[in-house]
N, CA, C and O of each residue as an XYZ file, in Angstrom:
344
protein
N     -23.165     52.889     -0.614
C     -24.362     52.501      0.108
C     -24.323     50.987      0.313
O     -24.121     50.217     -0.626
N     -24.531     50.567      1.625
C     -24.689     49.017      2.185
C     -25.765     48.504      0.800
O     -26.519     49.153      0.076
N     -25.394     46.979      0.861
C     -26.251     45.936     -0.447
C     -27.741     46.057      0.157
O     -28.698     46.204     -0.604
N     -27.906     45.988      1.599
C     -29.557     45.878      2.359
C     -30.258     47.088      1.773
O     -31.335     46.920      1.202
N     -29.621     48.525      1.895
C     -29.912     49.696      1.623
C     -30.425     49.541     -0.114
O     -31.491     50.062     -0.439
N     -29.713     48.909     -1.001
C     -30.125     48.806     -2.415
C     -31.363     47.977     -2.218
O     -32.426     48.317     -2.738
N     -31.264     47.026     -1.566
C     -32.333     46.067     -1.792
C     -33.569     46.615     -1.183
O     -34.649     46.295     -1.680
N     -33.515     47.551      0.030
C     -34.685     47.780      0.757
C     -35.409     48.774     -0.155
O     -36.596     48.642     -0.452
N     -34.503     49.943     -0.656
C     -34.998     51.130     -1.373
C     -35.928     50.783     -2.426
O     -36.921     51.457     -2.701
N     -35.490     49.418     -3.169
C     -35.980     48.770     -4.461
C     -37.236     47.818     -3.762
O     -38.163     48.138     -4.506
N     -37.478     47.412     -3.355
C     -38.506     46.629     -2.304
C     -39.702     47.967     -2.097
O     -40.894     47.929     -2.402
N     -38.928     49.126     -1.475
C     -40.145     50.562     -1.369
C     -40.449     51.069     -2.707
O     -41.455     51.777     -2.671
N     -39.977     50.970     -3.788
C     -39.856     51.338     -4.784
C     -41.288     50.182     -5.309
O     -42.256     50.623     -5.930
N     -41.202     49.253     -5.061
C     -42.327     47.937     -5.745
C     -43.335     48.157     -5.234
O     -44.351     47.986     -5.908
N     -43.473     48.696     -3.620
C     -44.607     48.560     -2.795
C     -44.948     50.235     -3.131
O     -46.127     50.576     -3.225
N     -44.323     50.804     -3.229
C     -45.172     52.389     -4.121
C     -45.632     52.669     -5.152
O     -46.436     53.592     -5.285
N     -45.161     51.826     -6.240
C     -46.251     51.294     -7.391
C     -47.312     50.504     -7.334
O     -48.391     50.825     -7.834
N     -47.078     49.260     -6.645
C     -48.021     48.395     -6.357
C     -49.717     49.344     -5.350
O     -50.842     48.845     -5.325
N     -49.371     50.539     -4.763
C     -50.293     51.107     -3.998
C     -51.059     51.994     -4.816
O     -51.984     52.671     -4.367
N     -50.710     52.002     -5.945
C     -51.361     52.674     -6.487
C     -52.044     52.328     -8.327
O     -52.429     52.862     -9.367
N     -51.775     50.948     -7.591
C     -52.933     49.770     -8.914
C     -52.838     50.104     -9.898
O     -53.853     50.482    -10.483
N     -51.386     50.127    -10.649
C     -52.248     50.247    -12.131
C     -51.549     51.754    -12.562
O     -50.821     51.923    -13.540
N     -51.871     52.568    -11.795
C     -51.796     53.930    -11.948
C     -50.225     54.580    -12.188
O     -49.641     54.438    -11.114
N     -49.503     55.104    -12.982
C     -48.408     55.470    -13.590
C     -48.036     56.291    -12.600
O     -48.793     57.205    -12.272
N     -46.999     56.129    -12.059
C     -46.558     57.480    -11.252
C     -45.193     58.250    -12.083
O     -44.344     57.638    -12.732
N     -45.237     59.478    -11.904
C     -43.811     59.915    -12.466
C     -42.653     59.866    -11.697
O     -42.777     60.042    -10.485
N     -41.243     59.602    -12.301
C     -40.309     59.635    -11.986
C     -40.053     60.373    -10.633
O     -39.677     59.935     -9.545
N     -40.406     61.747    -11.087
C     -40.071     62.992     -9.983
C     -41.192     62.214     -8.334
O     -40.874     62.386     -7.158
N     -42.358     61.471     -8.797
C     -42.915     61.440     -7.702
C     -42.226     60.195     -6.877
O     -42.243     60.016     -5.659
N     -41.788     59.616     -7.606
C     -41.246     58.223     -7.022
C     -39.683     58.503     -6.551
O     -39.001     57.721     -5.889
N     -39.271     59.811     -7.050
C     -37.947     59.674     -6.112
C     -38.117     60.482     -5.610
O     -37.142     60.670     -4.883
N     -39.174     61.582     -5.423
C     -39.191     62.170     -3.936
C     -40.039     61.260     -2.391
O     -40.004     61.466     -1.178
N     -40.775     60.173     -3.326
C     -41.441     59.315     -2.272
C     -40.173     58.435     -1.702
O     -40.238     58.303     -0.480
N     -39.163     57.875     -2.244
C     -38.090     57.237     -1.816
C     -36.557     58.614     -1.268
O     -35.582     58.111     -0.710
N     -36.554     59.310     -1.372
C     -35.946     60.107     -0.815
C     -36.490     60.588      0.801
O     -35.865     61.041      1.761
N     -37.938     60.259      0.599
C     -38.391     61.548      2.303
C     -38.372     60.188      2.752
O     -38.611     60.318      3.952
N     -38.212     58.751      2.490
C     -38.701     57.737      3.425
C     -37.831     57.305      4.345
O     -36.742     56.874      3.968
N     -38.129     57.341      5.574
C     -37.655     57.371      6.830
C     -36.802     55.808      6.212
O     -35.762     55.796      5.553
N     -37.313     55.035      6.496
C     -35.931     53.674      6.723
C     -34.947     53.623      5.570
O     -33.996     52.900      5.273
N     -35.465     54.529      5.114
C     -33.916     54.304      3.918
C     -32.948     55.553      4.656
O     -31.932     55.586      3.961
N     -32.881     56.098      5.234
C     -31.611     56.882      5.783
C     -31.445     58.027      4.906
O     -32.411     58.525      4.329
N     -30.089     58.531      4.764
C     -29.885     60.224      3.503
C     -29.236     59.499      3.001
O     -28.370     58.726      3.409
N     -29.904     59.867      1.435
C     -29.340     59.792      0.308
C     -27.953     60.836      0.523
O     -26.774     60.484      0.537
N     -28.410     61.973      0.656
C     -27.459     63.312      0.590
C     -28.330     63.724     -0.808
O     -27.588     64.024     -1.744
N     -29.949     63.796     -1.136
C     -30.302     64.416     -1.616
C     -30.122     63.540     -3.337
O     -30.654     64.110     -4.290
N     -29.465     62.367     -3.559
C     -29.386     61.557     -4.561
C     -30.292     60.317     -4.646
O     -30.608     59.385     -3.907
N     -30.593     60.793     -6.043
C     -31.293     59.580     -6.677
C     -31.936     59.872     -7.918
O     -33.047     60.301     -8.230
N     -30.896     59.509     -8.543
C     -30.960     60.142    -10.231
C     -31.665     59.101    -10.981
O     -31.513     57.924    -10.656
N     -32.383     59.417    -11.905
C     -32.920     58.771    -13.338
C     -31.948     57.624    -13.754
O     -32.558     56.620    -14.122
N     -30.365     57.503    -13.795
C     -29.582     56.575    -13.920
C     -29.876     55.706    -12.556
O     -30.103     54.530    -12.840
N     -29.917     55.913    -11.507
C     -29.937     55.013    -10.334
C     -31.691     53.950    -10.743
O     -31.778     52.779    -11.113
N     -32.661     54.822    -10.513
C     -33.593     54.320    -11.214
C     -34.118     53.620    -12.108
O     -35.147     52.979    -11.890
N     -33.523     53.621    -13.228
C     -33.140     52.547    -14.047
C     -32.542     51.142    -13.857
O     -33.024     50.049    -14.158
N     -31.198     51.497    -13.195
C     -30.690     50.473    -12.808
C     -31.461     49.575    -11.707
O     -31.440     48.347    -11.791
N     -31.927     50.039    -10.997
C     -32.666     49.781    -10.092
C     -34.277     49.076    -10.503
O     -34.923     48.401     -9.701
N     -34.727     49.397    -11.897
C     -35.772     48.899    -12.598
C     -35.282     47.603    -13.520
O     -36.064     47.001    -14.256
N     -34.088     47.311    -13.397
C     -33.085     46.219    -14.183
C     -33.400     45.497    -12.756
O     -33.954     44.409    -12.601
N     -32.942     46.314    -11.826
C     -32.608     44.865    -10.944
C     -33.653     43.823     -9.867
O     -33.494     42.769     -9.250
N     -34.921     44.946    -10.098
C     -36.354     44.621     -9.208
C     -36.557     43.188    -10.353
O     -36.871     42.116     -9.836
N     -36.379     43.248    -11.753
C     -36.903     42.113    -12.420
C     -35.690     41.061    -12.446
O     -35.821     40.061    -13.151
N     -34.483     41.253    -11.684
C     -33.614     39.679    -11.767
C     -34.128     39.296    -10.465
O     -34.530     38.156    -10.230
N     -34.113     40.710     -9.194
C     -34.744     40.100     -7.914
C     -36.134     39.267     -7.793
O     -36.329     38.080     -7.531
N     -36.913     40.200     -8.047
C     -38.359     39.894     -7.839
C     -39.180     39.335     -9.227
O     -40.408     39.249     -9.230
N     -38.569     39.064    -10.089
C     -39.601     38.926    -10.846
C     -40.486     39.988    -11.355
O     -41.469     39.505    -11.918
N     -40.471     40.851    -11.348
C     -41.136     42.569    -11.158
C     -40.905     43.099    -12.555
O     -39.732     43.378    -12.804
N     -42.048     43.349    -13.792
C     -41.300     44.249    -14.736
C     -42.178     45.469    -14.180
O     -43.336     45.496    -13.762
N     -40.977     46.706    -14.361
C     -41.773     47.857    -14.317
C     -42.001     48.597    -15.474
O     -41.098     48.838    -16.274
N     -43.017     48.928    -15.597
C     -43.285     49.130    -17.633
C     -43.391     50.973    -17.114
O     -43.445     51.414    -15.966
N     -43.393     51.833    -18.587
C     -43.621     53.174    -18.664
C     -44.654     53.413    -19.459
O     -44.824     52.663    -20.420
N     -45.555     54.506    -19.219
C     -46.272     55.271    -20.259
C     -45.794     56.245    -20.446
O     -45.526     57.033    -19.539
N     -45.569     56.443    -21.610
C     -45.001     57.658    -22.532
C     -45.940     58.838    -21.782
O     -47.159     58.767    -21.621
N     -45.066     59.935    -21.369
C     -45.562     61.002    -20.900
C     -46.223     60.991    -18.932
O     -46.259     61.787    -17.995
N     -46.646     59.499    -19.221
C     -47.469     59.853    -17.887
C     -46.569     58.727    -16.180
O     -47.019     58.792    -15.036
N     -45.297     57.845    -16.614
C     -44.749     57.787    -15.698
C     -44.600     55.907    -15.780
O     -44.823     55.090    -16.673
N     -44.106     55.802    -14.337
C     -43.948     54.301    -14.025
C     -45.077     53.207    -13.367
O     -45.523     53.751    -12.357
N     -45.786     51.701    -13.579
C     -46.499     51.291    -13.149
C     -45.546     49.999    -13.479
O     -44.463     49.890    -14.053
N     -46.747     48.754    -12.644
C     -46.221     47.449    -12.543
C     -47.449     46.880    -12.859
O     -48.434     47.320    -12.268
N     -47.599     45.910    -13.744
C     -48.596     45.074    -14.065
C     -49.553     44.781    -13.276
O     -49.124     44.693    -12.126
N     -51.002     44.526    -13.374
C     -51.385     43.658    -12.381
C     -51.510     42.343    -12.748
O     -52.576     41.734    -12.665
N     -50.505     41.877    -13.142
C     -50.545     40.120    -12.819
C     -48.781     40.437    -12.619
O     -48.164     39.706    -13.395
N     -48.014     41.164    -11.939
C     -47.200     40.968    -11.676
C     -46.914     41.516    -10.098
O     -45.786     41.507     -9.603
N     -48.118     41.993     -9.396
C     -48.112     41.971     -8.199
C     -47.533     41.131     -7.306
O     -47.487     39.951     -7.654
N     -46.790     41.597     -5.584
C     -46.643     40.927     -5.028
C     -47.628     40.704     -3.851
O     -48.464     41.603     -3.761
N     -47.739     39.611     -2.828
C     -49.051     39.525     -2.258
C     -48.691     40.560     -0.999
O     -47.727     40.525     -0.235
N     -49.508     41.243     -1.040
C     -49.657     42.204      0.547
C     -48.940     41.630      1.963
O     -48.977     40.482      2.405
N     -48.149     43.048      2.628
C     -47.749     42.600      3.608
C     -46.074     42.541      3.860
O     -45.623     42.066      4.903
């Protein structure tokens, strides 16, 4: 996969937590929300828990971004670690 394609997926990945304030989403919901999304192109149906991870390593060297977990109930991003709208 092209470097733009990593970076854009991880960019939709920040702005689909960030939309939902606070609120934990699960794994399964966040890679079927980045799988159906039109500007990222076909996976071919990939995007594993290992990609995800890595990808939660690399939103915080890019962006400054930690993405934290709740046990049981999924992935969120701080709110003082928001980025500004837009």
């Amino acid at each position: 996969m092209p470097a733009h394609l990593h970076l854009l997926r991880q960019f939709h990945l920040v702005q689909r937590l960030q939309a939902v304030r606070g609120r934990a989403l699960p794994f399964a919901e966040l890679r079927r929300y980045l799988l159906e999304h039109p500007s990222l192109g076909d996976y071919g149906g990939g995007y594993e828990l290992r990609t995800f991870q890595r990808d939660v390593r690399e939103v915080v060297d890019l962006f400054g971004i930690s993405i934290k977990s709740r046990r049981g109930q999924g992935y969120y991003i701080a709110e003082t670690e928001q980025l500004p709208p837009g």
